[in-house]
N, CA, C and O of each residue as an XYZ file, in Angstrom:
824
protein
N       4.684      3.227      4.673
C       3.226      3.122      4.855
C       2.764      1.796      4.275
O       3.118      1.437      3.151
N       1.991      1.093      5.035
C       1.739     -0.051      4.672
C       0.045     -0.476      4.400
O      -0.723      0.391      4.818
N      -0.399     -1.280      3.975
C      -2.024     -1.340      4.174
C      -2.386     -2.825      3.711
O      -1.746     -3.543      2.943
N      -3.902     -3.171      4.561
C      -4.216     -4.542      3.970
C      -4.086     -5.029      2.811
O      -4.420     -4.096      2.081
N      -3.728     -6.171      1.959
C      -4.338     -6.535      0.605
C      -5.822     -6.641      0.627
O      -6.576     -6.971      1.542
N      -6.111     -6.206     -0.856
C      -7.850     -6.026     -1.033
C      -7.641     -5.989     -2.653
O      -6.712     -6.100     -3.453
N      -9.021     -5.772     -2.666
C      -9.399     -5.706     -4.068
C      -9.309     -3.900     -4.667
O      -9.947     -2.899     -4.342
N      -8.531     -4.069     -5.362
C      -8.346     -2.308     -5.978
C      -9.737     -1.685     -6.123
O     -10.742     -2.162     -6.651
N      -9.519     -0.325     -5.434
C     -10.730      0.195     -5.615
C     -10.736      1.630     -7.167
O     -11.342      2.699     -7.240
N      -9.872      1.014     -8.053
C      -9.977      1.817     -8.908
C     -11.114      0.901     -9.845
O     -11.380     -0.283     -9.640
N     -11.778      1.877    -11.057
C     -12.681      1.736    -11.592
C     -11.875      0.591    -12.867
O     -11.457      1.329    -13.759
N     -11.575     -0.775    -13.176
C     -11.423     -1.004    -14.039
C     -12.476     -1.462    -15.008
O     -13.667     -1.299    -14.742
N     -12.124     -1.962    -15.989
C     -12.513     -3.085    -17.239
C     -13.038     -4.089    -17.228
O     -12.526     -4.910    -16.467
N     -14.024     -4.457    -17.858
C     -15.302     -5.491    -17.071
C     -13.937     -6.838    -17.109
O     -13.127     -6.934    -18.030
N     -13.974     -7.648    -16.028
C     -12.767     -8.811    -16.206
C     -13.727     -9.732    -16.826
O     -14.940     -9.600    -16.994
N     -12.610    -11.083    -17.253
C     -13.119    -12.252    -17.484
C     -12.900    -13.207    -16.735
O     -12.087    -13.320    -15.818
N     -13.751    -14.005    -17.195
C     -14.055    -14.856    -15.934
C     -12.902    -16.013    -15.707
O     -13.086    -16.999    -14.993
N     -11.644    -15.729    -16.450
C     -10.349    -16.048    -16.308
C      -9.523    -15.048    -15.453
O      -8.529    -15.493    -14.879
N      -9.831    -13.799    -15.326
C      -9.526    -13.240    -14.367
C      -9.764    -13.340    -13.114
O      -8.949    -13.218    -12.199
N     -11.241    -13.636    -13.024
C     -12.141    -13.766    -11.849
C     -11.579    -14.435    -11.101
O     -10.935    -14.068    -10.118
N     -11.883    -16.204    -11.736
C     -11.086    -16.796    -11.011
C      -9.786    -16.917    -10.464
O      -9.404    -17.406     -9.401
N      -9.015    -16.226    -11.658
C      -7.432    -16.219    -10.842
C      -7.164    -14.856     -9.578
O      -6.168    -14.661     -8.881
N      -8.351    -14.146     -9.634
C      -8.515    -13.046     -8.931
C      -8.906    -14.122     -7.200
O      -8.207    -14.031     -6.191
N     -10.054    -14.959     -7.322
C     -10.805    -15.736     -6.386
C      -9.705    -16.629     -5.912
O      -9.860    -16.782     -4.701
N      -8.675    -17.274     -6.335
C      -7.708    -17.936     -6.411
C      -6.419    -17.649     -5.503
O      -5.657    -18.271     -4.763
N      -6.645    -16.154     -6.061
C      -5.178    -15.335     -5.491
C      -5.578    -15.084     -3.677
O      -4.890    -15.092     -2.656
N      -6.797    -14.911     -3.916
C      -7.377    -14.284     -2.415
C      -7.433    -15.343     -1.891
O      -6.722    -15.315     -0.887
N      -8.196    -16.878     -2.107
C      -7.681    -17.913     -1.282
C      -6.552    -18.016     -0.737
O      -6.344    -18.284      0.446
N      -5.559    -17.754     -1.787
C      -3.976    -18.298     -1.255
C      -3.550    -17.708     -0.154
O      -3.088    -18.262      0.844
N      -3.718    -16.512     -0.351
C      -4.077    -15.121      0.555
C      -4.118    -15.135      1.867
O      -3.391    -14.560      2.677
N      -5.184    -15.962      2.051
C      -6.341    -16.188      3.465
C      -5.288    -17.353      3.966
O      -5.052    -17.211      5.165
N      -4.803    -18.128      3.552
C      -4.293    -19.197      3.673
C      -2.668    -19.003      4.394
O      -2.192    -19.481      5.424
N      -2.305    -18.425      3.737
C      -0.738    -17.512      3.889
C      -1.117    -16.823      4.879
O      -0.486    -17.212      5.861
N      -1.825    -15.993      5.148
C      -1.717    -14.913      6.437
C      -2.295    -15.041      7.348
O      -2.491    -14.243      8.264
N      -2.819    -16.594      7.132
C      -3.435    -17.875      8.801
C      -2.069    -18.337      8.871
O      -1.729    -18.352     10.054
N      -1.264    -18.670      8.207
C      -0.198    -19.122      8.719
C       0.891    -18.364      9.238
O       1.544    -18.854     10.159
N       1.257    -16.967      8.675
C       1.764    -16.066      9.035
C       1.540    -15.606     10.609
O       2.327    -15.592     11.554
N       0.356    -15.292     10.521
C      -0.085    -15.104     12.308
C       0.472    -16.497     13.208
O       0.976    -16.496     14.332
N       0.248    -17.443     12.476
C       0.373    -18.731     12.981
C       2.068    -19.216     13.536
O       2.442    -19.969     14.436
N       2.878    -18.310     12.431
C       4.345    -19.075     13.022
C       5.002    -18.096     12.142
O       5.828    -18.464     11.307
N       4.815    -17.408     12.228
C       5.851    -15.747     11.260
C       5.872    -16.259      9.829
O       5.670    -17.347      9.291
N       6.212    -14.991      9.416
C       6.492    -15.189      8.089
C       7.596    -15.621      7.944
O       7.490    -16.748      7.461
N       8.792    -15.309      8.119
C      10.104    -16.271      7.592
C       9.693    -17.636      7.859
O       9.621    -18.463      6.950
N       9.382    -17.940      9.227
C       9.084    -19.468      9.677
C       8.129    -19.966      8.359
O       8.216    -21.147      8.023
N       7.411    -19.252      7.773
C       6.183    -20.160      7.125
C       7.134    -20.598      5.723
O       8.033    -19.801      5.453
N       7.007    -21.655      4.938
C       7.752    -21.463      3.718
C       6.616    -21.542      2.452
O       5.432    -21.362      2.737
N       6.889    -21.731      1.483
C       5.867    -21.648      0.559
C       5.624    -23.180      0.077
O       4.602    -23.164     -0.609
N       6.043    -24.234      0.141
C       5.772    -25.597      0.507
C       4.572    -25.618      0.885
O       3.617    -26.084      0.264
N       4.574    -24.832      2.498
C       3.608    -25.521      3.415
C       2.343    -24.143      3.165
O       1.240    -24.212      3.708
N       2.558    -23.520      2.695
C       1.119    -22.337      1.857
C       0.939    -22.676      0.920
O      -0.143    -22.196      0.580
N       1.540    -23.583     -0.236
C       1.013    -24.506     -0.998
C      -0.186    -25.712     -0.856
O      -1.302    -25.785     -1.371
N       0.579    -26.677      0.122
C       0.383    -27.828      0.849
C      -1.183    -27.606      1.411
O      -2.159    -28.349      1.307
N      -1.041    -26.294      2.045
C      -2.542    -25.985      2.901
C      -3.293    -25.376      2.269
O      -4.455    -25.299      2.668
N      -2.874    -24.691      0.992
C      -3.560    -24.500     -0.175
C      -4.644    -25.137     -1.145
O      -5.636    -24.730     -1.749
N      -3.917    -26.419     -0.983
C      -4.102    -27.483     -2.130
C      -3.897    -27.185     -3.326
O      -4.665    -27.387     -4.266
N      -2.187    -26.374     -3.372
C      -1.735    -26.295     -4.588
C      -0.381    -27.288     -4.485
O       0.144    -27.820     -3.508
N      -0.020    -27.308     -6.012
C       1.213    -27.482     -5.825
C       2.319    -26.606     -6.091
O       2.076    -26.076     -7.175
N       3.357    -26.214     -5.662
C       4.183    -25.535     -5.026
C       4.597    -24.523     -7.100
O       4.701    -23.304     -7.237
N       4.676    -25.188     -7.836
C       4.704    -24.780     -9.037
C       3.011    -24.047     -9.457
O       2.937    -23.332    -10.456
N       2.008    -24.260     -8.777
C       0.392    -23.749     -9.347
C       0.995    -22.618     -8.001
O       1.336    -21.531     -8.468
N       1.096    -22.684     -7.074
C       2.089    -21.083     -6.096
C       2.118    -20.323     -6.794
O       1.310    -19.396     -6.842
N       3.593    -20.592     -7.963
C       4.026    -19.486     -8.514
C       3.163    -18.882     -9.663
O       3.574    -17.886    -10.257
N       2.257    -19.325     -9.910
C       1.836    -19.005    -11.434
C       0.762    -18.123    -11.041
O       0.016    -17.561    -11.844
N       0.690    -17.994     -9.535
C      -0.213    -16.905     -9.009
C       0.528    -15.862     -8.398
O       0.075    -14.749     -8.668
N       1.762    -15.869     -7.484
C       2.794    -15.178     -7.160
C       4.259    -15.559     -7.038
O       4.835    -16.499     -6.490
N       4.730    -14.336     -7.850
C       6.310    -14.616     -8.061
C       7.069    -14.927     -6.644
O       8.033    -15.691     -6.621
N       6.683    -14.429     -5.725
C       7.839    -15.044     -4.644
C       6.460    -14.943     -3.279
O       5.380    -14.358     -3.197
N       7.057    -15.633     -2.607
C       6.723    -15.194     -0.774
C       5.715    -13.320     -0.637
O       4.574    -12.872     -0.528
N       7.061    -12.891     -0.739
C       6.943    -11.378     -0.119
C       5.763    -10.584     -1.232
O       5.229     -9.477     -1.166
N       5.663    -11.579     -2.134
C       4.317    -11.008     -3.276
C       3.214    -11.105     -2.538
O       2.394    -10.195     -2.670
N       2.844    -12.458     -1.378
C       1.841    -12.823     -1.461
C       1.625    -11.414     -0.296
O       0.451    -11.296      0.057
N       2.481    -10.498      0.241
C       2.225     -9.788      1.106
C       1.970     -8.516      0.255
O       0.867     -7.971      0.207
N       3.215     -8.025     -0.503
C       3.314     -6.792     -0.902
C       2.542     -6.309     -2.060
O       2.165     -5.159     -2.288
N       2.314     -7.744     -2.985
C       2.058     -7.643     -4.540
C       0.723     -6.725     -4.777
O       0.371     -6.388     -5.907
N       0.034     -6.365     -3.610
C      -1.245     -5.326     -3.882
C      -0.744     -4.113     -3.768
O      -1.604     -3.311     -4.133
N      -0.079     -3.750     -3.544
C       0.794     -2.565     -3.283
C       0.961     -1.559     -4.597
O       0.885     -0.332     -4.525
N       1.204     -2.316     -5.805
C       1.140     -1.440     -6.769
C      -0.355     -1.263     -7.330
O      -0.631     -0.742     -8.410
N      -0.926     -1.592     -6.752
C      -2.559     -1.529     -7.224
C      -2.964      0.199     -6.480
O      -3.385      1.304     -6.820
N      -2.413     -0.668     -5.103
C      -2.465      0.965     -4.063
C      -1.909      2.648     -4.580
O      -2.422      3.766     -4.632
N      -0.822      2.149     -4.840
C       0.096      3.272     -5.511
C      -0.722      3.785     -6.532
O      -0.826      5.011     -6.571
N      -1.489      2.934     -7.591
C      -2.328      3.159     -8.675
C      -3.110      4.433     -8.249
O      -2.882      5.611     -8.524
N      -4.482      3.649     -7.209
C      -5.162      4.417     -7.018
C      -5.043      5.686     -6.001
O      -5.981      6.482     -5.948
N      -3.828      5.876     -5.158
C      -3.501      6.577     -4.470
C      -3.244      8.188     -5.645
O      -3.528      9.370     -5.450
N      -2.721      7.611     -6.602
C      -2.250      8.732     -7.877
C      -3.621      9.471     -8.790
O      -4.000     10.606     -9.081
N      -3.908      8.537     -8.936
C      -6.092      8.218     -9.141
C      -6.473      9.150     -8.718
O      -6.914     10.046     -9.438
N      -6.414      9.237     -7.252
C      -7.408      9.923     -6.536
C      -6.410     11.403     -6.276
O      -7.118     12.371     -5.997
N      -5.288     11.630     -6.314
C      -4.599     12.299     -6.721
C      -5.207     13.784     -7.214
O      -5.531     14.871     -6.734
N      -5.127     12.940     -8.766
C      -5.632     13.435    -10.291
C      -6.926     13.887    -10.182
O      -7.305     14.767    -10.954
N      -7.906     13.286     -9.087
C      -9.662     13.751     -8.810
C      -9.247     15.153     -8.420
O      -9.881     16.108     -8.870
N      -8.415     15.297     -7.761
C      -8.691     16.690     -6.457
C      -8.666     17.764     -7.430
O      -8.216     17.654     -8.570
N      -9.182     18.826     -6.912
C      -9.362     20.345     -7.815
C      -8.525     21.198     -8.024
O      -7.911     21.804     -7.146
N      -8.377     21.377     -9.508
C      -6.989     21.906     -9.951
C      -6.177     22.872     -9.279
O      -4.958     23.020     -9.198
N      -7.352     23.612     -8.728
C      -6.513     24.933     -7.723
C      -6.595     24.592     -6.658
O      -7.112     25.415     -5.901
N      -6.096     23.093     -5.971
C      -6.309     23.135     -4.430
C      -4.591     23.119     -4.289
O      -3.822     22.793     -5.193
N      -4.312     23.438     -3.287
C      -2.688     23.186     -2.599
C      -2.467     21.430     -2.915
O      -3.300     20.524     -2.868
N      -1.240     21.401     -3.192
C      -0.803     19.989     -3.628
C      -0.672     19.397     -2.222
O      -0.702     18.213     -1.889
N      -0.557     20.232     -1.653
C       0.248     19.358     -0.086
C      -1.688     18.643      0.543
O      -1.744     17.616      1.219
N      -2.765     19.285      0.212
C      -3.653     19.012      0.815
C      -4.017     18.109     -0.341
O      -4.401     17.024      0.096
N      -4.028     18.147     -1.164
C      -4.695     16.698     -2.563
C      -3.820     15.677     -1.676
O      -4.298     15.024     -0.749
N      -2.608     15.632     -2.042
C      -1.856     14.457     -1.281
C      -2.545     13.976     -0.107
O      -2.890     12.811     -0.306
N      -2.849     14.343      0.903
C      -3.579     13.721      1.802
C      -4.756     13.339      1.509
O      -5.056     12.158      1.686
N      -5.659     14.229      1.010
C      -6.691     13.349      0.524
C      -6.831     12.304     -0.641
O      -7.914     11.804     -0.943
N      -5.652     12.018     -1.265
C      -5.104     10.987     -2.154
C      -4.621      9.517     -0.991
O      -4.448      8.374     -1.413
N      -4.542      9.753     -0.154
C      -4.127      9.256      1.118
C      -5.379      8.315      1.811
O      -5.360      7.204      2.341
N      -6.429      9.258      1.558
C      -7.641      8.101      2.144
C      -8.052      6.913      1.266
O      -9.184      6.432      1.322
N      -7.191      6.507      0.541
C      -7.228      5.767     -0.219
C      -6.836      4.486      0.655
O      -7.419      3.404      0.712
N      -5.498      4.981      1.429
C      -5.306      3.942      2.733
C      -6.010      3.965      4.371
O      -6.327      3.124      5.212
N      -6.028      5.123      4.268
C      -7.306      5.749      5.577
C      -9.237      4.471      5.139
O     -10.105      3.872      5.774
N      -8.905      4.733      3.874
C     -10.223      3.487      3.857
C     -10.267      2.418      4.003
O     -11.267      1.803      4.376
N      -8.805      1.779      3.648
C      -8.914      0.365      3.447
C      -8.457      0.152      5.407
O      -9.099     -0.737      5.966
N      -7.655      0.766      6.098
C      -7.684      0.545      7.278
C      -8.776      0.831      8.239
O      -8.663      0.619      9.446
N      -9.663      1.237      7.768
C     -10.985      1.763      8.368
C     -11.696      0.308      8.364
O     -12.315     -0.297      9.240
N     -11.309     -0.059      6.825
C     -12.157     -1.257      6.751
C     -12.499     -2.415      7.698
O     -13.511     -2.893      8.211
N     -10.491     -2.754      7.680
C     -10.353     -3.892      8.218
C      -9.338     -3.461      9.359
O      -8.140     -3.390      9.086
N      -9.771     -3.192     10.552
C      -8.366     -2.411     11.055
C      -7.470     -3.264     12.103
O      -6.401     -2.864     12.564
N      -8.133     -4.611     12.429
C      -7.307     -5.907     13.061
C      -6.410     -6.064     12.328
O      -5.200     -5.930     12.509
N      -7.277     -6.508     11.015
C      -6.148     -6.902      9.562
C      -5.307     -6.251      9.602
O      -4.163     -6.630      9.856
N      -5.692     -4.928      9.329
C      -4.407     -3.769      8.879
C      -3.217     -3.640     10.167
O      -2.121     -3.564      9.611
N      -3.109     -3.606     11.155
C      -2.449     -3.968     12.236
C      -1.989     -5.011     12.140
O      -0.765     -5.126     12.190
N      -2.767     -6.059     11.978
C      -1.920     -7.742     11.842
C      -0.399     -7.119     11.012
O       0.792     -7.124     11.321
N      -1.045     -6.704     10.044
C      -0.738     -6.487      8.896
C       0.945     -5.867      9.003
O       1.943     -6.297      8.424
N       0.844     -4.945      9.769
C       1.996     -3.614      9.236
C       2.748     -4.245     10.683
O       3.846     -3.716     10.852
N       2.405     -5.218     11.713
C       3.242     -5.322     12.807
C       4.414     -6.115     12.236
O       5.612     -5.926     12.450
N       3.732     -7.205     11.330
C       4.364     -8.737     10.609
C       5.304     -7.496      9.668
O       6.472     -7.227      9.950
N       4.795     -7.058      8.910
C       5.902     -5.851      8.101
C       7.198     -6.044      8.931
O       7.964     -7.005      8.992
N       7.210     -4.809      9.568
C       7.424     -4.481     11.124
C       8.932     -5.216     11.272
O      10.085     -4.873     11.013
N       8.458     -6.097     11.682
C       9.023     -7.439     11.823
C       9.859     -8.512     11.366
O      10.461     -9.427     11.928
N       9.695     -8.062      9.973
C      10.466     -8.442      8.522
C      11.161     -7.547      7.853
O      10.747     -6.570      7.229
N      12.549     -8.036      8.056
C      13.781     -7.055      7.365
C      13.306     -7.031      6.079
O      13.191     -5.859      5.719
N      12.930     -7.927      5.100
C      12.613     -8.300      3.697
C      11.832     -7.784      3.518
O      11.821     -6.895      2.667
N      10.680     -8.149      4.338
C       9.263     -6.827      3.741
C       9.387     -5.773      3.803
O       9.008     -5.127      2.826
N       9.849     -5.199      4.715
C      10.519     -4.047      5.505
C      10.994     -2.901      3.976
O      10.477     -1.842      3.621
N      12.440     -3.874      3.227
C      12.630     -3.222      2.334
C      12.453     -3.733      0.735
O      13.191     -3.551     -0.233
N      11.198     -4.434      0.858
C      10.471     -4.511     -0.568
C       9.612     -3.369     -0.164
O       9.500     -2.589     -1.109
N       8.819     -2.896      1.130
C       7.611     -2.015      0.738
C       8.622     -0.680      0.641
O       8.161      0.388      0.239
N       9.711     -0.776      0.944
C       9.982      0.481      0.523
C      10.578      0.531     -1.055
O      11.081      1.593     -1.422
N      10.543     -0.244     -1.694
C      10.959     -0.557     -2.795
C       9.567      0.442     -3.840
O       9.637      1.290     -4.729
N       8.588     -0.145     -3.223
C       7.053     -0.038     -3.552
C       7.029      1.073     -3.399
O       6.763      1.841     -4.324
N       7.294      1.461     -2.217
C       7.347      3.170     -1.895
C       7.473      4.635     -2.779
O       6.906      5.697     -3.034
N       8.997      3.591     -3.098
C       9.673      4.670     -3.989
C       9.149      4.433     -5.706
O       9.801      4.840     -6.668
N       8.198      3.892     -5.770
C       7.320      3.341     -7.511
C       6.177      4.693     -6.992
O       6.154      5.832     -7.456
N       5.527      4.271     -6.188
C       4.776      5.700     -6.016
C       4.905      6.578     -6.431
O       4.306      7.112     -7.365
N       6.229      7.119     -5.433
C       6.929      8.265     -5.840
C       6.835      8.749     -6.887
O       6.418      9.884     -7.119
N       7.357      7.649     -7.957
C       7.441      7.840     -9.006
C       6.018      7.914     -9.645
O       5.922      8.652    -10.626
N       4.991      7.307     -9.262
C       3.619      8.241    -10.174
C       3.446      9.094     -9.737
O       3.113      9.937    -10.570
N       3.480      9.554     -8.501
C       3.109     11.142     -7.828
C       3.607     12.223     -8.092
O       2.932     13.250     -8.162
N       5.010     12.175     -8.304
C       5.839     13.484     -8.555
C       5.275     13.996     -9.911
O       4.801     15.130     -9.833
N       5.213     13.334    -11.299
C       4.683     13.819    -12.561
C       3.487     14.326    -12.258
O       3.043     15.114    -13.093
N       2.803     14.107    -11.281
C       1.205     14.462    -11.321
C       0.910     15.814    -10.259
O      -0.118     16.485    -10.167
N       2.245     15.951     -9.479
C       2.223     16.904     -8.676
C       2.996     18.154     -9.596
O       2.437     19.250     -9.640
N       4.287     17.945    -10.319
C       4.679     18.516    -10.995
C       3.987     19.819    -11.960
O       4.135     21.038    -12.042
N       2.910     18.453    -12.806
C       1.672     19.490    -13.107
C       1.169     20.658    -12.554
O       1.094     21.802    -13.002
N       0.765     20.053    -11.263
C      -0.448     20.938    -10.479
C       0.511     21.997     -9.701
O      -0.080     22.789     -8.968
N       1.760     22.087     -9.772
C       2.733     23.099     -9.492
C       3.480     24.188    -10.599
O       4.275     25.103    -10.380
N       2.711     23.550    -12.232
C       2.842     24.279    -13.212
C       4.082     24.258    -13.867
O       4.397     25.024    -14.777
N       4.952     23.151    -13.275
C       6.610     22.787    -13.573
C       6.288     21.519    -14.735
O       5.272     20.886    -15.024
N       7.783     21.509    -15.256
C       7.532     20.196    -16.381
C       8.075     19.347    -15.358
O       8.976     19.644    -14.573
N       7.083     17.633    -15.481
C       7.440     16.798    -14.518
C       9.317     16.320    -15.029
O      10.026     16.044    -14.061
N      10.056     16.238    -16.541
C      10.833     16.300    -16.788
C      11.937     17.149    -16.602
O      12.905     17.059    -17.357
N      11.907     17.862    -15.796
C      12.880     18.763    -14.974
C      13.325     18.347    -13.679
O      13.004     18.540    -12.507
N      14.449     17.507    -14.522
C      15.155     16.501    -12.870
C      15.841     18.023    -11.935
O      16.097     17.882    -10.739
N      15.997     18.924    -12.387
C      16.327     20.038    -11.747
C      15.494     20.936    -10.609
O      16.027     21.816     -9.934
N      13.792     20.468    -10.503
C      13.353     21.146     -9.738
C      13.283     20.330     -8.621
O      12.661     19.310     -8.917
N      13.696     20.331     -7.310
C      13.143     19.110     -6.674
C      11.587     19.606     -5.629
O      11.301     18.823     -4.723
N      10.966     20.470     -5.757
C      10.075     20.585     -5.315
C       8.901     19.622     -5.009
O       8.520     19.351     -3.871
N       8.160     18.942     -6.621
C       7.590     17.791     -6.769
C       7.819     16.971     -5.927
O       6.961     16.788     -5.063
N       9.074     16.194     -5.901
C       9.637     14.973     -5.237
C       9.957     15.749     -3.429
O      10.201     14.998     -2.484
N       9.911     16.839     -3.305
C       9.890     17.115     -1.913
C       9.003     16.850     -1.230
O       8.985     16.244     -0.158
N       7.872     17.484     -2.066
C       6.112     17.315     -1.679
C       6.116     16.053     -1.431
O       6.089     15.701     -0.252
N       6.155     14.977     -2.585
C       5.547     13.466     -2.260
C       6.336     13.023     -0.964
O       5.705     12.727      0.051
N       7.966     12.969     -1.002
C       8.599     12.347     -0.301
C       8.555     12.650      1.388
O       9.014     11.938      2.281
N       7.742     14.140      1.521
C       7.606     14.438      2.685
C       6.183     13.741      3.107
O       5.935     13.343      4.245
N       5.435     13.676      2.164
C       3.887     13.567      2.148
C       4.126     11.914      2.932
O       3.744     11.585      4.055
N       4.804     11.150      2.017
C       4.933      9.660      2.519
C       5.570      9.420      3.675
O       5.136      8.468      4.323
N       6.652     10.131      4.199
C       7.254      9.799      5.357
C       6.098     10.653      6.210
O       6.206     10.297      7.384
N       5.403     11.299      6.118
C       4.434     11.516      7.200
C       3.107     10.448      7.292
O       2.115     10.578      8.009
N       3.343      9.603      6.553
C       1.855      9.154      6.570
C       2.508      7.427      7.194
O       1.832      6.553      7.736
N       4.212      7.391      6.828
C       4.950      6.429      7.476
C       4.878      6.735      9.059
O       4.678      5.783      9.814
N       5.020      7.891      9.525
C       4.869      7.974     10.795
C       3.749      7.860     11.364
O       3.601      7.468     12.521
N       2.724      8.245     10.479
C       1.174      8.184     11.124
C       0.996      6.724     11.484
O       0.215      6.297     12.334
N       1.949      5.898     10.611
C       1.683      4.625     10.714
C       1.845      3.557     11.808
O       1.304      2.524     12.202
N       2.930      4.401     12.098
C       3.760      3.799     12.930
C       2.679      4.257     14.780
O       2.121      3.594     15.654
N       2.881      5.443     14.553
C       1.804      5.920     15.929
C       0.747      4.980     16.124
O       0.512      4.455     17.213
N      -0.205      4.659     14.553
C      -0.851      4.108     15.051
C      -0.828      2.566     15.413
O      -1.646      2.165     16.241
N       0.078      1.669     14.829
C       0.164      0.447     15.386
C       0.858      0.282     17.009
O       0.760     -0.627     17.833
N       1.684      1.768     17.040
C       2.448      1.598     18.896
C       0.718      1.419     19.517
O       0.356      0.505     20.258
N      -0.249      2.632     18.948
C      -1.543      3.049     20.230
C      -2.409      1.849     19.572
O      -3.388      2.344     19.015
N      -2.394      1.074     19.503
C      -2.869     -0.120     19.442
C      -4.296      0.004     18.292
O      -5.281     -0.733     18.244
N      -4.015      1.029     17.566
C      -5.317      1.635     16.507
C      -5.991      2.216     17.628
O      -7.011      2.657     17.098
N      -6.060      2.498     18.867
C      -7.048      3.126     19.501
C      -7.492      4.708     18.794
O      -8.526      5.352     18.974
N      -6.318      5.028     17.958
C      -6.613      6.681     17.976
C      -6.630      6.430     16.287
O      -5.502      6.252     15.827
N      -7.851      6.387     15.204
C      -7.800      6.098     13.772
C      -6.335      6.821     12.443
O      -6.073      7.976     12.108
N      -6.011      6.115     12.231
C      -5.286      6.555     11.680
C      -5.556      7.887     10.483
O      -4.639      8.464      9.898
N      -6.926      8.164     10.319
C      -7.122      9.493      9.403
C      -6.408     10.306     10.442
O      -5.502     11.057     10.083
N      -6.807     10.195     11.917
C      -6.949     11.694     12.852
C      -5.066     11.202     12.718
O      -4.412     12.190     12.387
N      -4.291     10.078     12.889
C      -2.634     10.921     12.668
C      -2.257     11.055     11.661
O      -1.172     11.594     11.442
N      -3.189     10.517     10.560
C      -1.906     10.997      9.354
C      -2.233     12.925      9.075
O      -1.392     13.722      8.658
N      -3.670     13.244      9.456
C      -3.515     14.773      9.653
C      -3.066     15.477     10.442
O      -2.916     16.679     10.219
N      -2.596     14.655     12.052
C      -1.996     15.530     12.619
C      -0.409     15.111     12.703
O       0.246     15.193     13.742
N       0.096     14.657     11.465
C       1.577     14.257     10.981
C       1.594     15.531      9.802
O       2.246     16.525     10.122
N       1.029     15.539      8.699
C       0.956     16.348      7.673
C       1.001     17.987      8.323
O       1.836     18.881      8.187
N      -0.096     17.932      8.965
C      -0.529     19.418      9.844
C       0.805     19.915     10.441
O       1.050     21.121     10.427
N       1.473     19.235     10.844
C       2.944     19.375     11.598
C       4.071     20.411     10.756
O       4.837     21.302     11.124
N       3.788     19.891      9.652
C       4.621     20.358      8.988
C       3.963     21.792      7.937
O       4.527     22.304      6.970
N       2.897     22.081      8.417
C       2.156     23.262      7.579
C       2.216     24.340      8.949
O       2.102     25.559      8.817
N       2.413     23.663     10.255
C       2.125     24.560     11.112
C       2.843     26.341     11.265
O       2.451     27.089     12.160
């Protein structure tokens, strides 16, 4: 499952205005990188020339992102954040399998938002063996906040590598919302991705 970069929509800590800017900074580079990306692929683009068109130099690059595939993926753990976030909102006695999805519109919003972007977005993925398996890298970090938090709400200790229930829930939860994903970039976003990732989830309650 993939989704635009944006600004986290979890509630943080008033920033400073050393943040700000390296926040204002990061999103330039951003805009800059994924005009060129559309422009001549991502492998083709190198970080030279997203520097260059930046008006950085190739060393002021890194001191904003550790590699290339950051400038794509690196919001990703922000996502995972608030995906767990919103998680933790849902009501103690609801079914875990239904919090998970609505922990889910967390990406149902941000593709609502921007949904060219988000398509640009997950085709270029798509497309890239490397991104391909950094976001699943990302994937499986999720995982790892979700299962402790589902664990809970199933009344199990999340430290019981012995139950695999927890990690069934999430791991099914994500490969359905991977497929929703996928449906929706084949139907060209014509059909919103809330209406498949519920009728991916629904599939499996039927």
């Amino acid at each position: 499952m993939a989704d635009t970069p944006r600004t986290s929509a979890r509630t943080a800590a008033p920033s400073t205005l050393r943040d700000r800017t390296r926040q204002a900074m990061r999103a330039e580079v951003s805009a800059v990188a994924f005009r060129l990306f559309a422009e001549q692929g991502f492998d083709k683009t190198t970080v030279d020339q997203i520097a260059a068109e930046a008006g950085l130099s190739r060393a002021t690059f890194f001191r904003y992102f550790g590699t290339k595939d950051d400038v794509v993926l690196g919001h990703l753990e922000d996502v995972g954040r608030d995906i767990a976030a919103r998680f933790a909102e849902r009501p103690a006695d609801e079914r875990p399998w239904d919090s998970l999805r609505r922990a889910f519109d967390v990406v149902t919003e941000i593709n609502a938002d921007e949904p060219e972007k988000a398509l640009a977005f997950v085709r270029m993925m798509s497309d890239t063996p490397s991104l391909k398996a950094r976001h699943w890298e990302k994937q499986q970090a999720w995982q790892d906040l979700l299962v402790p938090e589902v664990s809970r709400r199933l009344g199990t200790d999340p430290a019981a590598a012995g139950d695999p229930r927890a990690r069934a829930l999430v791991a099914s939860a994500l490969a359905c919302a991977d497929a929703a994903m996928e449906a929706w970039t084949a139907c060209d976003g014509t059909t919103p991705f809330a209406v498949l990732i519920d009728r991916a989830m629904d599939a499996l309650t039927a």
